[in-house]
N, C-alpha and C positions, 0 to 999 in steps of 0.2 A: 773817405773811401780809399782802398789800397790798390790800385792798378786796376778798378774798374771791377774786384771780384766781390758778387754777393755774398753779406756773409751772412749765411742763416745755416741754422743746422735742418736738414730733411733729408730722405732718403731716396734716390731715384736710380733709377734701372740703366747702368751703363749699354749703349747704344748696340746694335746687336741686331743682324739680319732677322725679320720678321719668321724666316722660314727654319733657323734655329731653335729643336724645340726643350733644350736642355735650361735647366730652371736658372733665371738671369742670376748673375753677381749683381749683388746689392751697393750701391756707391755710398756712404753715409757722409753725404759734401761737408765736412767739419772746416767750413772755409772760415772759419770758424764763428762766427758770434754765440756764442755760448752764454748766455741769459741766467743770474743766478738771483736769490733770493736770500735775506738777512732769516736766521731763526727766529723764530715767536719770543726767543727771549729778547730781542732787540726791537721789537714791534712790527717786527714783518715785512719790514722798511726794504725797498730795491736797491740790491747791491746795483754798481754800476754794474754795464756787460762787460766780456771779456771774452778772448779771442787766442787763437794757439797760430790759426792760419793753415792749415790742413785739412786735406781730403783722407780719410780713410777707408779700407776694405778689411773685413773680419776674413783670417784665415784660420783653418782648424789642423789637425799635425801635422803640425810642423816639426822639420828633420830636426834631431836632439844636434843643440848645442850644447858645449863643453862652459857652466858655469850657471847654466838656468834650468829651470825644470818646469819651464811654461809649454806647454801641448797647443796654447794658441795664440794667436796674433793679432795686430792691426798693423795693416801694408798703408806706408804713406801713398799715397797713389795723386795725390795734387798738394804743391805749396804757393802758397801766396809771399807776392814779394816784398822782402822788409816786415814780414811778418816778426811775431815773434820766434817762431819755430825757425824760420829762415835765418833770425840773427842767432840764434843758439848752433844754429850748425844742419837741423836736422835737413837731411835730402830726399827725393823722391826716390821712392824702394827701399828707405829704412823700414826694420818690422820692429814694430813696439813688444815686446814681450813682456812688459814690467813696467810700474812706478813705485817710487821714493822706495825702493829697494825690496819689493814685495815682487815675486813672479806671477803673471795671471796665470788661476786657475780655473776661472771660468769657462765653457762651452764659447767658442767663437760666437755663437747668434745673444749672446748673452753679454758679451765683451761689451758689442755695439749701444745695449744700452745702457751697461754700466761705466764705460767711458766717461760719457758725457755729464753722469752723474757725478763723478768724482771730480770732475774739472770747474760744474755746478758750484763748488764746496768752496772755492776761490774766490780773491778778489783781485784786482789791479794790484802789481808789484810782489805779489805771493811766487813763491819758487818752486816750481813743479819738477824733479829730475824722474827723467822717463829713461829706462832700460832698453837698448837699442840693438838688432842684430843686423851688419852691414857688413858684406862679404865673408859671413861667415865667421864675425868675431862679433865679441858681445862689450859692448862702451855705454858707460852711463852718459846722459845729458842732460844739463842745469838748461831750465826754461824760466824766463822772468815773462808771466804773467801782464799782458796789459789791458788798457780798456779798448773798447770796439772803436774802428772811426765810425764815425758818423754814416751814416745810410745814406745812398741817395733816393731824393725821392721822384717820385712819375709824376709827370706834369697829368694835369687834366684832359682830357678829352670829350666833347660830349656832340652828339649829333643827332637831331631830330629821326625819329625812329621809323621805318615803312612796316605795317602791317601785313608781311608778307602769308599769302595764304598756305605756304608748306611750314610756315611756324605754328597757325594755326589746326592744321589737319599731325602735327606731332602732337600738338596737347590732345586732342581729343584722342589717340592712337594708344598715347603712353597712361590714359587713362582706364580707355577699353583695356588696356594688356596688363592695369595694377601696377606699372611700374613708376607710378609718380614718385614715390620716395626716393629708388635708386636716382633718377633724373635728375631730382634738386641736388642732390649732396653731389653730383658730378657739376653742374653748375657751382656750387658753392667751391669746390675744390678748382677749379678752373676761374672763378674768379679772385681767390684768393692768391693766382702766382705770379702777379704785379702790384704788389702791397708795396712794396717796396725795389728798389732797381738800381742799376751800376753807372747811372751818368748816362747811360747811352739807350735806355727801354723805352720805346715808342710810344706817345700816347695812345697813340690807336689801334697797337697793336692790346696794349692793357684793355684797352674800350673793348674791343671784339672777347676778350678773355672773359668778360664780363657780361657782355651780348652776345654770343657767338651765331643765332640767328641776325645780326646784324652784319656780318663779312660782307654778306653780298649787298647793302646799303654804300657800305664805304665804299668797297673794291670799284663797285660797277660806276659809283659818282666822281670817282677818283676817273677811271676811264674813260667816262663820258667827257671828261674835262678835258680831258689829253685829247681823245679825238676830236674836238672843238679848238685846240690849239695848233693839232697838224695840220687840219681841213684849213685854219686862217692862216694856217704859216708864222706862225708866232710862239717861238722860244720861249721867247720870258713865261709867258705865259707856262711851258713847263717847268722853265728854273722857280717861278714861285712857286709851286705848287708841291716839286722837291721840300722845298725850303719849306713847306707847312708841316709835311708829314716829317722832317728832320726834327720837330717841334722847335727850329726856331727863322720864324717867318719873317719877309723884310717886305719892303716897298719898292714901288718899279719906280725909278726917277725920269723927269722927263726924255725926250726920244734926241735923238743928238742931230745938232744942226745940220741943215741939206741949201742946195744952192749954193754953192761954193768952187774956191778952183782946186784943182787937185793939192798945191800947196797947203789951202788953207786947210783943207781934208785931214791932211797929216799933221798939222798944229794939233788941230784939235783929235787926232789919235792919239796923239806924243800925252795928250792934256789928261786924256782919259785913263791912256796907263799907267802916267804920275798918280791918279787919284785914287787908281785902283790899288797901286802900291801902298799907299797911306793906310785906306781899310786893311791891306794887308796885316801892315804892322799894329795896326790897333787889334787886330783878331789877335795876333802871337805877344802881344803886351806882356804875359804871365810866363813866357819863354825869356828863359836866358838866354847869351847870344850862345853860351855852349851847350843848352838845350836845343837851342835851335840845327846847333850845327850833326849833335848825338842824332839829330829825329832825322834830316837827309841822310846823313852816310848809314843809318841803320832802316830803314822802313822799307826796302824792298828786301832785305835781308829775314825781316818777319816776316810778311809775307811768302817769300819761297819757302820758307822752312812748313809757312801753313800748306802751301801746294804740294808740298814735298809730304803732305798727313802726317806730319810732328805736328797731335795736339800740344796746343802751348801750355794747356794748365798742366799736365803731365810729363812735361819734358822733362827726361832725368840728367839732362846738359847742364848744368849748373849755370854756368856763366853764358849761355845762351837762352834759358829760364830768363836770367835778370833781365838781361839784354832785353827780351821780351816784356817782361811784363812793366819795366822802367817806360819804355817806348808808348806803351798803352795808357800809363798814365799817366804820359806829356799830353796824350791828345786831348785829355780830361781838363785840361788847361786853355785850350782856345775857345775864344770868343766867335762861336759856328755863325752867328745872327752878323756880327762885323765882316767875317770870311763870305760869307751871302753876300753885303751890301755889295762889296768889292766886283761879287760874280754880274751882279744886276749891272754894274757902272760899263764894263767893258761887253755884253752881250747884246747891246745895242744893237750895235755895230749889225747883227745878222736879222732887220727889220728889211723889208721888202725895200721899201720907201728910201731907205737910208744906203740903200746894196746898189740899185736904180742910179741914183743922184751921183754915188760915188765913183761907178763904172762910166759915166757922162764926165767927172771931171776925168780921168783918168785917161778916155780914152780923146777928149779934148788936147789934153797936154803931151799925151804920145805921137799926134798927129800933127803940135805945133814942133816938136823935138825931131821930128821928118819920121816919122814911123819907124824908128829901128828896133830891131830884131833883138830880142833877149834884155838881159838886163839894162835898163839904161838911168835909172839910180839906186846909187848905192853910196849909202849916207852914213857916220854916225851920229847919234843924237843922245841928249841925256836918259831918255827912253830906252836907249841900247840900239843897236841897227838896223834900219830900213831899208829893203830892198824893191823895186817896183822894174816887173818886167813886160814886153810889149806881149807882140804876138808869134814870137818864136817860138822853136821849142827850147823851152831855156832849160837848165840842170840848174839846179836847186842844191849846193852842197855845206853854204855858209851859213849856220845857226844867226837867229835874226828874232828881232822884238817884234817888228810887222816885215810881212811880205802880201806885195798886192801884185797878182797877174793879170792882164788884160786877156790875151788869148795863148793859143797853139797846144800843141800836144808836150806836156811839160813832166819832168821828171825829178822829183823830190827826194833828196834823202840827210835833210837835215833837221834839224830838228821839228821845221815843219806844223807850225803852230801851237807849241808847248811850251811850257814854264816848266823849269827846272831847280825850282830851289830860290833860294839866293841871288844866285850867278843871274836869272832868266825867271824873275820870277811872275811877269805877264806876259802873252804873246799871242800874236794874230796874225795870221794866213788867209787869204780871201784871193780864189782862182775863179776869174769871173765864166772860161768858156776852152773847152779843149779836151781832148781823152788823156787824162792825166795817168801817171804814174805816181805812188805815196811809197815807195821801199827802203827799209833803213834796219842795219843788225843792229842798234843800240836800242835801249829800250827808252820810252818818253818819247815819243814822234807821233805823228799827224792826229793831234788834237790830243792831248793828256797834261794832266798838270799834276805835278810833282809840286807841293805848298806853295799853292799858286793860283794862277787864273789863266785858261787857254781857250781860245778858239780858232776853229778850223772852218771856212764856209767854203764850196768848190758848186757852182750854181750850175754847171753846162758839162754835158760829156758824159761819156761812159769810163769809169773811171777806176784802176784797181790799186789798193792798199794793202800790203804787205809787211808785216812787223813781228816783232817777238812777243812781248810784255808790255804793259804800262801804253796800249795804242790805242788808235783809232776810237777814241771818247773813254777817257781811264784816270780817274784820280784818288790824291791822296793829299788826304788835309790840304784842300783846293776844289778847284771849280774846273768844267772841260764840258764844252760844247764841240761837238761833233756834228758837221751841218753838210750833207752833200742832198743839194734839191732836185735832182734830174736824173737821168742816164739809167743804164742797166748795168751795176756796178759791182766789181768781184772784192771782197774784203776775207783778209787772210790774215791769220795769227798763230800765237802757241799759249798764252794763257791771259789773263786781265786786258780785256779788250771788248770794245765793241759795247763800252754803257756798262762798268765795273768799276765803283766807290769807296773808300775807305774814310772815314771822316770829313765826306766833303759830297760832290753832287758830280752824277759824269752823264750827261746824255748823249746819244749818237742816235741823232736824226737822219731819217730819208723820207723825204717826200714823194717820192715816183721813179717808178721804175723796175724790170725786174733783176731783182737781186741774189746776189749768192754771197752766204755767211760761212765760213770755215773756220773753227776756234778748236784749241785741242781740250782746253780745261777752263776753266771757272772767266766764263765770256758770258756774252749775246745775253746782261741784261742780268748783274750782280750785285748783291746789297750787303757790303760787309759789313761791320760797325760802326756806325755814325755816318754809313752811308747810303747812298740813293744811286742808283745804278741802273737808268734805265734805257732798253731800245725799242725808237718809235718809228715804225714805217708806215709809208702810207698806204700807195696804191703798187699795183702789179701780184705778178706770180713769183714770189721770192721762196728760198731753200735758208735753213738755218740748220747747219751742224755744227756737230762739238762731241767730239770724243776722239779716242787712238793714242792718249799717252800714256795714263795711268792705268794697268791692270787693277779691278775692286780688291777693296781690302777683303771683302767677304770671300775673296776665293774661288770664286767659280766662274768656269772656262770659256772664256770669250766674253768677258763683258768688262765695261771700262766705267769708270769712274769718272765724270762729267762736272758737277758741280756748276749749273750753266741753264741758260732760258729761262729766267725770272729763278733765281733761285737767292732769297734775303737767308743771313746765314750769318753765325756768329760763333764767337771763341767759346767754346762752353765753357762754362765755371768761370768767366772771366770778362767778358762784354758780351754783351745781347748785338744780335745780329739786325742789318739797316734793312730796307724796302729795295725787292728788284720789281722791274714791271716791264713786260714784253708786249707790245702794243701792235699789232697788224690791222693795217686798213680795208684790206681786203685783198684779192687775189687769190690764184689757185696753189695754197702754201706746202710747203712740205717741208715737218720737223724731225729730225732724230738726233737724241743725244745718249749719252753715257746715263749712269746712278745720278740721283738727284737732281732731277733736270724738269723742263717745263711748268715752271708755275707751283712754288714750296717754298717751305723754309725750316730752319735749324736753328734752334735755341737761340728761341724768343726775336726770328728773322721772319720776315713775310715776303713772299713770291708772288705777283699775278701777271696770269698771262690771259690775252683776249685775241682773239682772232674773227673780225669785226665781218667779213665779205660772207657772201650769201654762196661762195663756191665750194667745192670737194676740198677738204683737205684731209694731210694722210699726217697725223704723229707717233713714230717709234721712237720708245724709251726703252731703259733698261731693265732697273731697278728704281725704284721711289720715283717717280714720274706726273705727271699729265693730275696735277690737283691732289698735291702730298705736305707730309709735313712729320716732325722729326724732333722730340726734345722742346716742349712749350713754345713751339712755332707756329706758323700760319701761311695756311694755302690757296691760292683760291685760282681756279682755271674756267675758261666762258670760251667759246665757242657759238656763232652767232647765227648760223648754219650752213647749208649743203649736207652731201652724202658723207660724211667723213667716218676715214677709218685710224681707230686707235689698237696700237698693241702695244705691246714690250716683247725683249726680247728674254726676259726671265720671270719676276715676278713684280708685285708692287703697284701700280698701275693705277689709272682710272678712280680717285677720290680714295686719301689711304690716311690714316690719321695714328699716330703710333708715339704714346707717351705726351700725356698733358697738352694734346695738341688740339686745332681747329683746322678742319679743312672743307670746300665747298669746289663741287663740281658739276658744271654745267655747260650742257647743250642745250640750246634755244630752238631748233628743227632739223629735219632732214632723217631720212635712210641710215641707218649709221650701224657699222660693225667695229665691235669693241670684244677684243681677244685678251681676255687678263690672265694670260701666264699660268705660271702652278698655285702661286697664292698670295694669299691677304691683297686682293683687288677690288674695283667697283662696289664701293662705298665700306671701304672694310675699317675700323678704328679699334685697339687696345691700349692698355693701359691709360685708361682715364682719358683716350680718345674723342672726340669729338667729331662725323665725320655726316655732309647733307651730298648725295648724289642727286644729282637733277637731269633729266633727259626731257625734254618741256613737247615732244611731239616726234611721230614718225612711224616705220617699221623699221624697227632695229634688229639687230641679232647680237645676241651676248653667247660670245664662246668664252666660256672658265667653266669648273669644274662645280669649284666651290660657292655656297649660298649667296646671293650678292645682298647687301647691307648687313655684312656679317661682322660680330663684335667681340671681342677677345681674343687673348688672356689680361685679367688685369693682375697677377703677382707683383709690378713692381710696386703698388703702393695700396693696392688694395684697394675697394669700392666696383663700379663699373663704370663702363665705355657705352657711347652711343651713336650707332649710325643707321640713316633714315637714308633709303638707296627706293628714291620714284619716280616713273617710266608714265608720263600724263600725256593727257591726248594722245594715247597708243591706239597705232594701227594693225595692233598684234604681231609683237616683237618676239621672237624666239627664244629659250635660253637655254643653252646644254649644262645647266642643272638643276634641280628640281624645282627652281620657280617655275611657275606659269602666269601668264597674261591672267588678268580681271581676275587679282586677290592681293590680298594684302594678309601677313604672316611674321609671328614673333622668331626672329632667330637669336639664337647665340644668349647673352647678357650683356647689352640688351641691342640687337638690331630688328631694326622693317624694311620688312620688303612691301611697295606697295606699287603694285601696275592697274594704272587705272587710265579707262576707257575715255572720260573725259578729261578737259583742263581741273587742273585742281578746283580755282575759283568753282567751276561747277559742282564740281566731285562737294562741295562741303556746302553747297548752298540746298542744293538735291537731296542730301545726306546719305549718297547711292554708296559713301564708303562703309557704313554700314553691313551692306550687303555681301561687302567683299571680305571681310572681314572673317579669315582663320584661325579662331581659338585653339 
């Protein structure tokens, strides 16, 4: 593999506001593996593959250059690193107007499939020179041909299936409407787009692509687990569980010794971070030590360029391209399942049992030391620094391997339970009881791990966190527990924070309390590549926002760009995006973000959010919102009930499924008003979409305009889309458009609308759908 990028050649629909109704540009991903075939006169025998490393767009007149007489083009539009096109020179925004000396004369829509044809005709080490126009001057370029790397392939997945009864009540629907053929070939085409993957594609996210009535098997099993691990107070319990869906799982090692004096305490912390280190380095084994040192000084450098929407496959930065996709395929290099063990070895530490025992030596030995005030050791140790302070309010400003508080109102700003690398690369904070302070301008602080392992646990207090980047539970090729069990506590940031992954595991737990979350962009519960990113709270009435830096790239006035609340997301053309999951235990919540926010994902990433408490809650989105999804991704939102009100503040909303995607939306009871915007909302899905609306009981009111389970355009790739939008055990819900209560109706190609009077189980046992039933 080359930097993580798939190479297959297909055609797919550059990304593009659902409410744009001008006919998409066509992406023709030539990342390249280009697949050829011997003549009959050889015996038909399989040339090897071969590969150029480009993305192309077909353009049609084109301004006359001085030297060519070609009217149309291919725009590079993505290169791959170390390609072959890369080592020849070619850059992104070159236009091909020509090969081996011939100018195209073909129709642009024609170009596209005779390109590929002529590249067919090749083998490894053959010389292709292609005719280039780059600022306006025209340069030939010699290309040496070579063979494909090697594919990565998708682990397996497989999981005993539930017979859900809205999978049932679609066969019989898509039956009554004759659309069983469009149906299959949208399945088949959606299970077809995990055949093959980049090192980094989920297996269950492939599983779903292939079951897509099974999302809600996994998603809701996957949540049932979490909430079983918050309800016991047991981490690990989520860090394996990360570690499963990362597809590579580890074992929890036994629980670390208790009954001891506070001395021996910190042996055996000193003992645990030594071992943690070792897994370390057995993870980075395939790292040189000046790979290793390239991957710290450059990996937040990728990423802000990503915050900053420089798509990476399309950067025309050349030497910021490299930079990039070199970086990506170092991570492709560590051992995730060694980086896990290492995470399991130090996470101990945040076990009821073991926090109890440790807080008794601690505050044993503070009281034989006469009880004084602030720090009263400070050590160093092969471990790197230990600090242990009483019950003052102590200031926290010396970066440290562990730091243990006993009490007072304390104020943090160093590093703060993070790993940094090399220099720091385990670290652990444990603030037993106090209204604490966490504020610090450098990024990597209170709980974040930078190639590394961190934890953060603070048991007592009401307590507020303040950071830039890279906080409060945020990693990157590393592990970061984020653990505050109590208080009503304020957490504040500006972008990757608050349970935000990048090849590695980042949770930020709360137990209790009520809470307020402020992130301005891609926070509260992020799964980038090869990451797991999630935020789990328990109980109370908590606020989660996230938006106010980025105006949308789409343009339109007053709305921001979020990227945030469960949202799994990946580089496109270049790694498949990790698992976010926003977990609430209940309380009277209130969600508003930016574009792509609450429970979604983006090229071949998965989002879920659950909001578990039986009370009101209220979620504003934007754009792509509340059970969405974007580019071969996966969505899935649950809501457990109350009266709850959803809107956006433009469009998008409420189960949206757009380009090869799966999405599942669900409320389980209550009153609920759901306002979707100007368009493609409440159960809407296009282009080879996939999209189930669920509203499981109530009197609702659906303000939008447009049909709800509504389905197209599919132009990008042709066939159709399906979305099943049903309103069960209704207590006569309203809708301002021309659905009505007790009927069921084919819209679009192909969506249902189906409002029915009882629980589905009845609706299909009865056979009262039937009745409802608008040909």
């Amino acid at each position: 593999m080359t930097a993580g990028i798939p190479l297959i050649l297909r055609k797919t629909g550059a990304h593009r506001a659902p409410l744009q109704h001008a006919p998409p540009q066509f992406l023709l991903a030539l990342l390249l593996v280009l697949s050829s075939l011997l003549s009959a006169a050889i015996a038909r025998q399989a040339r090897p593959q071969v590969w150029l490393g480009i993305g192309i767009t077909a353009e049609k007149d084109i301004l006359a250059i001085e030297g060519t007489t070609a009217k149309s083009g291919l725009r590079i539009t993505r290169l791959s690193f170390n390609s072959p096109a890369d080592k020849a020179g070619l850059i992104i925004d070159d236009l091909i107007v020509g090969a081996e000396g011939r100018d195209f004369t073909a129709e642009s829509s024609t170009l596209e499939r005779q390109f590929p044809e002529f590249i067919l005709q090749h083998a490894p080490g053959d010389s292709i020179t292609l005719r280039v126009v780059r600022d306006r001057k025209l340069i030939d370029i010699r290309i040496i041909v070579e063979e494909r790397p090697e594919q990565a392939p998708v682990k397996e997945y497989s999981s005993p299936k539930i017979e859900w009864p809205e999978e049932h009540l679609a066969g019989a629907l898509i039956d009554v409407f004759n659309v069983r053929e469009s149906y299959e070939d949208l399945r088949r085409r959606l299970a077809s787009l995990s055949k093959t993957g980049d090192g980094f594609r989920l297996s269950r996210v492939a599983y779903v692509q292939r079951e897509p009535f099974q999302l809600r098997t996994i998603a809701e099993k996957t949540l049932d687990q979490l909430a079983a691990a918050v309800k016991q107070r047991n981490p690990q319990k989520a860090l394996d569980l990360a570690a499963e869906w990362l597809d590579s799982p580890v074992s929890s090692p036994p629980p670390l010794k208790t009954g001891m004096t506070l001395e021996q305490h910190l042996d055996q912390l000193i003992d645990v971070l030594r071992k943690s280190r070792i897994k370390r380095e057995e993870a980075f084994a395939k790292l040189t030590p000046d790979e290793e040192q390239f991957f710290e000084q450059n990996c937040e450098a990728v990423f802000n360029a990503f915050a900053e929407r420089i798509d990476l496959a399309t950067d025309r930065n050349r030497e910021r391209g490299h930079r990039d996709s070199h970086l990506l395929e170092l991570a492709t290099k560590v051992d995730f399942a060694k980086l896990f063990e290492g995470a399991e070895l130090l996470w101990r530490v945040a076990e009821d049992n073991y926090l109890d025992d440790l807080e008794l030596a601690l505050r044993k030995a503070w009281e034989a030391a006469g009880k004084p005030e602030g720090i009263f050791i400070n050590r160093e140790t092969s471990a790197g620094k230990i600090l242990v302070g009483g019950n003052g309010s102590t200031r926290y400003t010396e970066d440290a391997s562990i730091v243990l508080d006993l009490g007072g109102n304390d104020f943090y700003t160093n590093n703060a339970g993070s790993a940094r690398g090399g220099t720091l690369p385990a670290a652990l904070l444990i603030d037993f009881a106090g209204n604490d302070a966490y504020e610090a301008t450098d990024n990597w602080t209170a709980g974040a791990a930078r190639m590394g392992y961190s934890v953060l646990v603070d048991r007592k207090g009401n307590d507020e966190y303040i950071g830039r980047a890279w906080t409060q539970g945020a990693a990157i090729l590393g592990a970061a527990l984020f653990l505050d069990e109590s208080g009503n506590d304020i957490y504040k940031a500006a972008q990757y924070a608050q349970g935000a992954a990048a090849w590695g595991i980042a949770l930020h737990i709360d137990y209790d309390g009520d809470d307020t979350y402020d992130a301005r962009l891609l926070s509260q519960a992020v799964g980038l590549p090869g990451g797991a990113g999630w935020l789990l709270n328990g109980t109370g009435n908590d606020s989660y926002y996230s938006k106010g830096e980025r105006p949308t790239t789409y343009g339109n006035a007053g709305i921001f760009d979020s990227f945030s609340q469960a949202f799994g997301v990946g580089f496109r053309g270049m790694q498949s995006g990790g698992v976010a999951l926003l977990y609430d235990g209940g309380g009277k919540d209130r969600y508003e973000a930016g574009n792509f926010s609450q429970g979604g994902g983006y090229y071949f990433g998965i989002g879920m959010l659950r909001d578990s408490g039986k009370e009101n809650d209220i979620y504003i989105g934007s754009q792509y919102n509340q059970g969405f999804a974007a580019h071969q991704a996966i969505g899935f939102f649950e809501d457990l009930g109350g009266d709850d009100f959803y809107t956006t503040r433009h469009a998008v909303a409420q189960g949206t499924s757009w380009d090869e995607t799966i999405t599942v939306f669900i409320d389980h009871a209550g009153n609920d008003v759901y306002e979707g915007g100007l368009s493609y909302s409440q159960g809407a899905s296009a282009h080879n979409g996939f999209c189930l609306f669920l509203d499981l009981g109530g009197r609702n009111h659906f303000s939008y305009a447009m049909p709800q389970g509504f389905a197209g355009p599919n132009d990008y790739h042709g066939g159709t889309s399906f979305s099943l939008f049903i309103t069960a055990d209704d207590k006569g819900s309203s809708y301002s458009s021309k659905m009505r209560s007790s009927e069921i109706r084919l819209n679009g190609e192909y969506g249902i609308f189906a409002n029915l009077p009882t629980p589905i189980e009845d609706t299909l046992k009865t056979k009262s759908w039937q009745k409802l039933t608008r040909k």
